[in-house]
PDBQT receptor file of N, H, CA, C and O in Angstrom, charges set to zero:
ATOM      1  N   UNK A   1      -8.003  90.637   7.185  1.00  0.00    +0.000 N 
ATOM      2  CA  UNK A   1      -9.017  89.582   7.328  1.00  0.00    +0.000 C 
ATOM      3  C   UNK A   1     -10.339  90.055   6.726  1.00  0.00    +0.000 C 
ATOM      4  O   UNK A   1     -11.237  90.629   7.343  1.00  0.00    +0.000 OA
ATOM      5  N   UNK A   2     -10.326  89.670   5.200  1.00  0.00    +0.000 N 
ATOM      6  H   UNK A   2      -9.597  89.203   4.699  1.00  0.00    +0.000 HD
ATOM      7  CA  UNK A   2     -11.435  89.782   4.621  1.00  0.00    +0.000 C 
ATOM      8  C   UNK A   2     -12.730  88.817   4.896  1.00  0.00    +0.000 C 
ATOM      9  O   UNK A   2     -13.919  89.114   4.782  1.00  0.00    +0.000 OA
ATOM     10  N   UNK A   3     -12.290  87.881   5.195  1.00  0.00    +0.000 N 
ATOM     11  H   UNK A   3     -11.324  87.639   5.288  1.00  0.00    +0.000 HD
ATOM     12  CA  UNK A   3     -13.114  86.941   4.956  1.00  0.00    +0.000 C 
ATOM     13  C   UNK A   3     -15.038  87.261   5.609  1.00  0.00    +0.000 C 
ATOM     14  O   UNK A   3     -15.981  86.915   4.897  1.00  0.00    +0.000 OA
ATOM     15  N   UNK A   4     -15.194  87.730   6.572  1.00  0.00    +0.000 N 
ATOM     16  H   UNK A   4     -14.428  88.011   7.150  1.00  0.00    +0.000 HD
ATOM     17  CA  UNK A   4     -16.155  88.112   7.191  1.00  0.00    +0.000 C 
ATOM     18  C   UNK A   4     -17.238  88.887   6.072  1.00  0.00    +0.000 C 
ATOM     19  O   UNK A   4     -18.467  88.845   6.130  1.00  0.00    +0.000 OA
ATOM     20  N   UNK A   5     -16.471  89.541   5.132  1.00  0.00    +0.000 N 
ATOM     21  H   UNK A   5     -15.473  89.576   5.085  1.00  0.00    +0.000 HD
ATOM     22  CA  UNK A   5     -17.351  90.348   4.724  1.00  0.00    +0.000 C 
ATOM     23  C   UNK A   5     -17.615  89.617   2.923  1.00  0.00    +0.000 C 
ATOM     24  O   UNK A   5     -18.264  90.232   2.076  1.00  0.00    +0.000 OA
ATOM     25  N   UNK A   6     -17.048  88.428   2.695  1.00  0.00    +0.000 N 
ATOM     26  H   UNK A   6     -16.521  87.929   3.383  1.00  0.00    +0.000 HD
ATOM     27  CA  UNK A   6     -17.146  87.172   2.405  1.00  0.00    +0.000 C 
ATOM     28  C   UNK A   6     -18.600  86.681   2.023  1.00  0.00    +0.000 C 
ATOM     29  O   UNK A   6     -19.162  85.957   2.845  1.00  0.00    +0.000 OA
ATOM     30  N   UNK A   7     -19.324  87.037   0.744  1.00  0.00    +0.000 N 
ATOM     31  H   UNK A   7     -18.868  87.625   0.077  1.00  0.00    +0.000 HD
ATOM     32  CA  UNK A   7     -20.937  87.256   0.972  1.00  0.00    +0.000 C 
ATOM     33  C   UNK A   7     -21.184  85.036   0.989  1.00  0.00    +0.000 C 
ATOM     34  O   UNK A   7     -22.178  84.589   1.560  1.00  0.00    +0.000 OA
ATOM     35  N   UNK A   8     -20.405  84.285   0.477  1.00  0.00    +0.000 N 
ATOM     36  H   UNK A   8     -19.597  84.649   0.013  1.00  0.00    +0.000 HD
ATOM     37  CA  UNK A   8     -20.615  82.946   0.766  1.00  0.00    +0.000 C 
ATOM     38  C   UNK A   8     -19.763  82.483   2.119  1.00  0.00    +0.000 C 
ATOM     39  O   UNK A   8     -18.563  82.704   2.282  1.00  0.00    +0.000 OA
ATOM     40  N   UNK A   9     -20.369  82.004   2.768  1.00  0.00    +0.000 N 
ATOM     41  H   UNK A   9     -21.344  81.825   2.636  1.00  0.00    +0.000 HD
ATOM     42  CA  UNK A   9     -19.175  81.302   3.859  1.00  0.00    +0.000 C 
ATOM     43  C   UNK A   9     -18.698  79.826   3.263  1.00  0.00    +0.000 C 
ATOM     44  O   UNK A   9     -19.223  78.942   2.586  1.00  0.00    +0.000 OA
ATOM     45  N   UNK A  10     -17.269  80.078   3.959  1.00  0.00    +0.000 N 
ATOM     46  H   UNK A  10     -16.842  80.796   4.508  1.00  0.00    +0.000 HD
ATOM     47  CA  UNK A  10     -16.213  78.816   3.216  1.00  0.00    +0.000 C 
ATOM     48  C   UNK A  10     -17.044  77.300   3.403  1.00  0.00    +0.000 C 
ATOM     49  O   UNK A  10     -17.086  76.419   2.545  1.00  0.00    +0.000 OA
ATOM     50  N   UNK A  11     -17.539  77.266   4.452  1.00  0.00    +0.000 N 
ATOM     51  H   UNK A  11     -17.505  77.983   5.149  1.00  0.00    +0.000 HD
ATOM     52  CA  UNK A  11     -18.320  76.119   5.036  1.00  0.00    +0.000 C 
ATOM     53  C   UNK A  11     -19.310  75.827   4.035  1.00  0.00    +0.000 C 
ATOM     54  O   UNK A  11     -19.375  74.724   3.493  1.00  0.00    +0.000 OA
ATOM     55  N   UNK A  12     -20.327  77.085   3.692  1.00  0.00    +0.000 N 
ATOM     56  H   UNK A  12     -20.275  77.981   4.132  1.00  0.00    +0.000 HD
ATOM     57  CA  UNK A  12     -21.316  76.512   2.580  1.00  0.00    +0.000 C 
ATOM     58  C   UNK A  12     -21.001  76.339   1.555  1.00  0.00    +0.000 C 
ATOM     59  O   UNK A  12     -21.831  75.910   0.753  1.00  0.00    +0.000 OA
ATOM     60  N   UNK A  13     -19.539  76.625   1.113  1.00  0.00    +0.000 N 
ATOM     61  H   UNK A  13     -18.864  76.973   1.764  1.00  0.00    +0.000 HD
ATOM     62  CA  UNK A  13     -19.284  76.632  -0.472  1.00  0.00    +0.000 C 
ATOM     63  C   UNK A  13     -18.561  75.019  -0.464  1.00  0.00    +0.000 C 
ATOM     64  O   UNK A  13     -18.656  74.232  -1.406  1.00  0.00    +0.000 OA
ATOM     65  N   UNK A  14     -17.705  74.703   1.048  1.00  0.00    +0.000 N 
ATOM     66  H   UNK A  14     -17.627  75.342   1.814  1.00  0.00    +0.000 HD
ATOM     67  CA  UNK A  14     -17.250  73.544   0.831  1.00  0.00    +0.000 C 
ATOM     68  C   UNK A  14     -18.313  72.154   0.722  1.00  0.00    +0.000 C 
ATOM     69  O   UNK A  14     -18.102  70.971   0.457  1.00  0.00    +0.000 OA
ATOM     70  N   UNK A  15     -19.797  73.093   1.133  1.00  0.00    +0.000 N 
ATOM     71  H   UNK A  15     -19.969  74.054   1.348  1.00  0.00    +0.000 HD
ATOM     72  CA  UNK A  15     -20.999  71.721   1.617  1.00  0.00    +0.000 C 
ATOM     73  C   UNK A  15     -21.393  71.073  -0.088  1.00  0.00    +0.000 C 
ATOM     74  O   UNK A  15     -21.608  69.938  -0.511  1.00  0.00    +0.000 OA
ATOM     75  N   UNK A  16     -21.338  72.745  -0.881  1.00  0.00    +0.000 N 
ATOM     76  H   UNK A  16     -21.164  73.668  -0.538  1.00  0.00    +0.000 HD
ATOM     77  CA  UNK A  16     -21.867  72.691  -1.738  1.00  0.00    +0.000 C 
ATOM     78  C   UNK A  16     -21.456  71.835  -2.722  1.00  0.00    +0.000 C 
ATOM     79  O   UNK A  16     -22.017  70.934  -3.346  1.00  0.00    +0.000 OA
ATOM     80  N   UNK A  17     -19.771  72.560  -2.729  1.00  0.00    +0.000 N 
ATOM     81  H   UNK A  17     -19.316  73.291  -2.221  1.00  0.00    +0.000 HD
ATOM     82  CA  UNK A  17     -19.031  71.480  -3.775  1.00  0.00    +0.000 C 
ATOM     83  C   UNK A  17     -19.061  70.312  -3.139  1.00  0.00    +0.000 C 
ATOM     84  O   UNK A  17     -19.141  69.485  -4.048  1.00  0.00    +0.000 OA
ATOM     85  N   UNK A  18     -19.039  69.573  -1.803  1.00  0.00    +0.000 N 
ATOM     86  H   UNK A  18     -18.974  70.245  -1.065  1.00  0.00    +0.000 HD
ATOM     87  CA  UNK A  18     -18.967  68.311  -1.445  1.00  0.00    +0.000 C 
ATOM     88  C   UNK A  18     -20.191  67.357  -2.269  1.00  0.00    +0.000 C 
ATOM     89  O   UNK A  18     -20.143  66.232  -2.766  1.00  0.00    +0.000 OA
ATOM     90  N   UNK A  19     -21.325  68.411  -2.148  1.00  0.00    +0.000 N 
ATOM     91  H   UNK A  19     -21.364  69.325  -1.744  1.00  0.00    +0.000 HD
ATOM     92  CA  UNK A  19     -22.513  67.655  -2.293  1.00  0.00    +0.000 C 
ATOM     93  C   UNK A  19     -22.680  67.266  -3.595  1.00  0.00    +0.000 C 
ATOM     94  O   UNK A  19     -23.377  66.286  -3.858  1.00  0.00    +0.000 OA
ATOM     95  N   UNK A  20     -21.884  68.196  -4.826  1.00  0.00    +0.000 N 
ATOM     96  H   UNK A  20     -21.318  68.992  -4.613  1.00  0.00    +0.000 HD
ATOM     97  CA  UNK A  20     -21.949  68.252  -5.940  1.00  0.00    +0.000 C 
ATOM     98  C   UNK A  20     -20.884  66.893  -6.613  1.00  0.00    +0.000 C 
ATOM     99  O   UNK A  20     -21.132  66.186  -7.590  1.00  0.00    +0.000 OA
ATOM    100  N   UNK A  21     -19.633  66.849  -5.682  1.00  0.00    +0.000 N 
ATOM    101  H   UNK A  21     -19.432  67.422  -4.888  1.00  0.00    +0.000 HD
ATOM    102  CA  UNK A  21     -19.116  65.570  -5.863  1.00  0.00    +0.000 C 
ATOM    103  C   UNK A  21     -19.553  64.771  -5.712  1.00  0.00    +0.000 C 
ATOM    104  O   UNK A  21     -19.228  63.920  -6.540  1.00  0.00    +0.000 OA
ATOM    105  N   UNK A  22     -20.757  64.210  -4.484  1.00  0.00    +0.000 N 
ATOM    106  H   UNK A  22     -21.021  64.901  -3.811  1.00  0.00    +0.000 HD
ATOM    107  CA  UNK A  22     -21.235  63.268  -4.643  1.00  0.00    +0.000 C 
ATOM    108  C   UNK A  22     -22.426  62.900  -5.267  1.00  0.00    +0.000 C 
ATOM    109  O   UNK A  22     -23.001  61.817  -5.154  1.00  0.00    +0.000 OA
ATOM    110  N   UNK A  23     -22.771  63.887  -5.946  1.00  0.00    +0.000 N 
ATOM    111  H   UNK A  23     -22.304  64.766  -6.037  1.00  0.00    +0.000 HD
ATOM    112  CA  UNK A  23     -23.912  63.550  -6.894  1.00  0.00    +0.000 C 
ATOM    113  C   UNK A  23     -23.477  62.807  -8.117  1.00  0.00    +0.000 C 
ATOM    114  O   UNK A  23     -23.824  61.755  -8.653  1.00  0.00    +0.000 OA
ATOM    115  N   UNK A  24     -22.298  64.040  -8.443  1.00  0.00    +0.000 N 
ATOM    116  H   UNK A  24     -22.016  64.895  -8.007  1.00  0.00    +0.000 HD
ATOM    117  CA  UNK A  24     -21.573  63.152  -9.457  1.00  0.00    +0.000 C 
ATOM    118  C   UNK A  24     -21.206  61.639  -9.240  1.00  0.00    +0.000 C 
ATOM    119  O   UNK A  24     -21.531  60.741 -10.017  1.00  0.00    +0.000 OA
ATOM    120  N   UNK A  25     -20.579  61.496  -8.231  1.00  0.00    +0.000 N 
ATOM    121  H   UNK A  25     -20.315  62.226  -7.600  1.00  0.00    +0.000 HD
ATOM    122  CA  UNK A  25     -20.042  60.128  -8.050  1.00  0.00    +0.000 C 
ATOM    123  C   UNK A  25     -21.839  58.940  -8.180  1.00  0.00    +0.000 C 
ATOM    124  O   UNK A  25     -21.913  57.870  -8.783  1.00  0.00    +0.000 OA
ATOM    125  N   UNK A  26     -22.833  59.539  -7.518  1.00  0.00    +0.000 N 
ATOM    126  H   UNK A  26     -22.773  60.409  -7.029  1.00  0.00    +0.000 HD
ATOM    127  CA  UNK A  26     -24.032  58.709  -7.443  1.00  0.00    +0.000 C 
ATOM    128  C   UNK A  26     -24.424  58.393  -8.919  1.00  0.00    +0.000 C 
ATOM    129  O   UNK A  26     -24.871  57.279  -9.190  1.00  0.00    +0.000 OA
ATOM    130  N   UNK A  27     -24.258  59.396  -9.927  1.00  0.00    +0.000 N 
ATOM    131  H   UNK A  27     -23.895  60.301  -9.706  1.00  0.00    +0.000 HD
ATOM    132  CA  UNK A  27     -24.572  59.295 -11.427  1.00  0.00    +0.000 C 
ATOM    133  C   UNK A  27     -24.016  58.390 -11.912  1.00  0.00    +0.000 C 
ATOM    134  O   UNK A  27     -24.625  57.465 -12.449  1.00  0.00    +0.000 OA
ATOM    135  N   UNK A  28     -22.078  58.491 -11.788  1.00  0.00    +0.000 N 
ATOM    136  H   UNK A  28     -21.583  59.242 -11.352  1.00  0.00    +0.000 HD
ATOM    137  CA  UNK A  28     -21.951  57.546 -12.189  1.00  0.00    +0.000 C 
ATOM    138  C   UNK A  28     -21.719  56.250 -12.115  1.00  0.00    +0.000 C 
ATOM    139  O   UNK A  28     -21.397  55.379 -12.923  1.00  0.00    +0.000 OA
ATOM    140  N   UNK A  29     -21.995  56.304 -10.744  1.00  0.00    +0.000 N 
ATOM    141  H   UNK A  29     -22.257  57.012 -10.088  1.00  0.00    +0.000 HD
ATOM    142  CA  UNK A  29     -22.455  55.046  -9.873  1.00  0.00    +0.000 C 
ATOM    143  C   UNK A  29     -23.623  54.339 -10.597  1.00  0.00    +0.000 C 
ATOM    144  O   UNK A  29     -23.516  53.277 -11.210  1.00  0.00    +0.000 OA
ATOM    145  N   UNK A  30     -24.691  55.024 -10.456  1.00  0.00    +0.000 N 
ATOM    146  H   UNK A  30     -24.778  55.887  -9.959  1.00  0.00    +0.000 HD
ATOM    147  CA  UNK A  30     -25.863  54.394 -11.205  1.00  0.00    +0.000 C 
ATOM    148  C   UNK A  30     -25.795  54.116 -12.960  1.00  0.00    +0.000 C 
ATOM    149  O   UNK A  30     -26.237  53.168 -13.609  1.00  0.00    +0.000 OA
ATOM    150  N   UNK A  31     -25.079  55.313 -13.394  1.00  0.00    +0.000 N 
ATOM    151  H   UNK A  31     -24.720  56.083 -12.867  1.00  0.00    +0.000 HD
ATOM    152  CA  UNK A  31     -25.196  54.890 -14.994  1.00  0.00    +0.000 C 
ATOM    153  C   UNK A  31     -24.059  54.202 -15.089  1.00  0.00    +0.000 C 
ATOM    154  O   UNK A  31     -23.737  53.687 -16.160  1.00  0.00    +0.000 OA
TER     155      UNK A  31
């Protein structure tokens, strides 16, 4: 069990990419 020593936690990397999908989706929502 590596994960602890894991310098991103899974949680912030999943917030990150979430957030990044929905930017995308807002772009091309708007354009």
């Amino acid at each position: 069990m590596k994960a602890v020593e894991s310098p991103i936690p899974p949680v912030r990397a999943a917030q990150q990419a979430l957030q990044q999908h929905l930017w995308l989706h807002v772009g091309a929502f708007q354009g």
